[in-house]
C-alpha positions as a Python dict, from the first residue, in 0.01 Angstrom:
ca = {
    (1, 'X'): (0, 0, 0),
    (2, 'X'): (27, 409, 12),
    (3, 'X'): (113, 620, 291),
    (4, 'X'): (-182, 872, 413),
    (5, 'X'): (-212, 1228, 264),
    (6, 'X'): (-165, 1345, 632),
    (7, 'X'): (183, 1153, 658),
    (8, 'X'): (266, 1309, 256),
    (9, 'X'): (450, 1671, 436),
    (10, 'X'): (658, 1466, 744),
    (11, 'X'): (747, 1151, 430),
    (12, 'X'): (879, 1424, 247),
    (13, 'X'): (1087, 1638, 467),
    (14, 'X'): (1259, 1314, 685),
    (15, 'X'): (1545, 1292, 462),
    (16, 'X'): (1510, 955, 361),
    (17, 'X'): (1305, 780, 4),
    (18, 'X'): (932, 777, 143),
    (19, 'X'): (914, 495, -100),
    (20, 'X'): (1218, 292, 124),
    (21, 'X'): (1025, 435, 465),
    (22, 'X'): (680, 259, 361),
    (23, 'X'): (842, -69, 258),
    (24, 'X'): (980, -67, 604),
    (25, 'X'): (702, 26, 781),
    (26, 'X'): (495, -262, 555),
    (27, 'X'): (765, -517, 668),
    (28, 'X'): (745, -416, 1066),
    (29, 'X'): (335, -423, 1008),
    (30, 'X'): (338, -788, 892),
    (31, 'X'): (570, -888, 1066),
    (32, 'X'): (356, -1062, 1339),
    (33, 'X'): (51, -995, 1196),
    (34, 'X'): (-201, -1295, 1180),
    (35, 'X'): (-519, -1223, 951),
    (36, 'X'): (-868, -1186, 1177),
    (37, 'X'): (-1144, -1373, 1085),
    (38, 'X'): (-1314, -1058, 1088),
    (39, 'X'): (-1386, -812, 843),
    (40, 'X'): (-1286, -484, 904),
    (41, 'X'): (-1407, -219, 654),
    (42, 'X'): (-1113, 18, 489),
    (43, 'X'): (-1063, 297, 634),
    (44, 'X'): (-1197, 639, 460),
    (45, 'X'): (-898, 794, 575),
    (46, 'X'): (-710, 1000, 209),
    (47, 'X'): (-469, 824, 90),
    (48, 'X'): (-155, 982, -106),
    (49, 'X'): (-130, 1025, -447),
    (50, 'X'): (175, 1017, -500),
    (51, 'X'): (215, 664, -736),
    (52, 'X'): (600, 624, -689),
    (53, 'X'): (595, 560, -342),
    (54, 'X'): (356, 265, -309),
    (55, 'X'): (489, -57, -187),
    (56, 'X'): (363, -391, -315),
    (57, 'X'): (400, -720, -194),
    (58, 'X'): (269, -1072, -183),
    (59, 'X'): (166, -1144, 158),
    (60, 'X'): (108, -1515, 305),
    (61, 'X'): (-226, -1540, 528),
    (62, 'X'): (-379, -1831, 679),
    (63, 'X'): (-588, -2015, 425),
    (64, 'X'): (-846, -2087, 688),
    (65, 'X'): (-881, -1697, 776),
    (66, 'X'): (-942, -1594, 409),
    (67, 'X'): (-1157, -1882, 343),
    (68, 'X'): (-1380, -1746, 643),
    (69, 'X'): (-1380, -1374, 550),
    (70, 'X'): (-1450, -1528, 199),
    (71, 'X'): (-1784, -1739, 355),
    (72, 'X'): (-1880, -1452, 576),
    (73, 'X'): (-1855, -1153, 387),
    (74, 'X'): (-1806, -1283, 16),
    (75, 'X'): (-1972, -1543, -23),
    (76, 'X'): (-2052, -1507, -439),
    (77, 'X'): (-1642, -1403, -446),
    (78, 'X'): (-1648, -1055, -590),
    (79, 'X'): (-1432, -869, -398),
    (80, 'X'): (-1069, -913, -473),
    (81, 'X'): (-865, -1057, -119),
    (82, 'X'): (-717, -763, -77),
    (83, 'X'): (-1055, -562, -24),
    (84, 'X'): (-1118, -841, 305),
    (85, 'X'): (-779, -813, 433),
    (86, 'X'): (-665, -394, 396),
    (87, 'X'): (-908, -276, 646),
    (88, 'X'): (-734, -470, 905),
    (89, 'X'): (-386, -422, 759),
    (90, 'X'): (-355, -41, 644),
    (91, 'X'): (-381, 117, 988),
    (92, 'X'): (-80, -82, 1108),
    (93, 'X'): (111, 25, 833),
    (94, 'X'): (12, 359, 869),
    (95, 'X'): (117, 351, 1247),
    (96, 'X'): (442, 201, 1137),
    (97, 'X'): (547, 468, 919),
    (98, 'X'): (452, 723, 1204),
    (99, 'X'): (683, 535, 1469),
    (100, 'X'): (935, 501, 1167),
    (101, 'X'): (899, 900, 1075),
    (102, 'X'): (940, 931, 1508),
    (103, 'X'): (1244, 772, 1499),
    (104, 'X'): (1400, 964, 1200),
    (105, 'X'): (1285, 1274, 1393),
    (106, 'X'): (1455, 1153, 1728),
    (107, 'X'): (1797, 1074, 1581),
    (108, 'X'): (1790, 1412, 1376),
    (109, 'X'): (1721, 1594, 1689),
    (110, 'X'): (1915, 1388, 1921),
    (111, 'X'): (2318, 1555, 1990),
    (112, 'X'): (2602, 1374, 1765),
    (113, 'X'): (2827, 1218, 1863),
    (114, 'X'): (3202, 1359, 1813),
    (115, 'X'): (3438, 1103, 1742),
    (116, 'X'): (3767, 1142, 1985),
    (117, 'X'): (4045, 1235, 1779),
    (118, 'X'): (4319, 955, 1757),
    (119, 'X'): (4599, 1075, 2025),
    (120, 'X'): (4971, 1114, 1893),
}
């Protein structure tokens, strides 16, 4: 899993590892994700190319899902499971590091808070 090329500039300038803000956003994507029985083509969309930050994972789905992609859109089993599954997975990954790059950009812009100094 890779960020998009379009996300590359904001990943880069947030201040944190882009590599540590697409594992997060992969987390938050599956977190209650349930595979579709459809298939949902990958996106065209450019990806990044920059290797280092690509997260990979091993990602439980429900056997009965994958065995219906499998029958519906497989069925001589040449395509690897990821091809059935990313189309339906990558954009809400993708979303999730936008909302995660919001949030860094909300905090940096919000007004810090000034401890009180300890009276004496």
């Amino acid at each position: 899993m890779n960020a998009l090329e379009r996300q590359e500039d904001a990943l880069i300038d947030c201040g944190v590892d882009p590599a540590h803000v697409i594992r997060a956003a992969l987390r938050r994507a599956v977190k209650n994700w349930e595979l579709e029985p459809d298939f949902v083509a990958p996106s065209e969309e450019k990806r990044t190319r920059i290797t280092e930050w690509r997260a990979r994972t091993s990602l439980a789905v429900d056997a009965s899902a994958v065995s219906a992609l499998l029958r519906a859109y497989d069925p001589l089993d040449v395509l690897s499971k990821w091809t059935l599954i990313r189309g339906q997975l990558e954009p809400r990954v993708w979303a999730e590091i936008d909302a995660i790059l919001d949030e860094i950009a909300d905090r940096a812009a919000a007004p810090q808070e000034v401890p009180d100094e300890p009276r004496t």
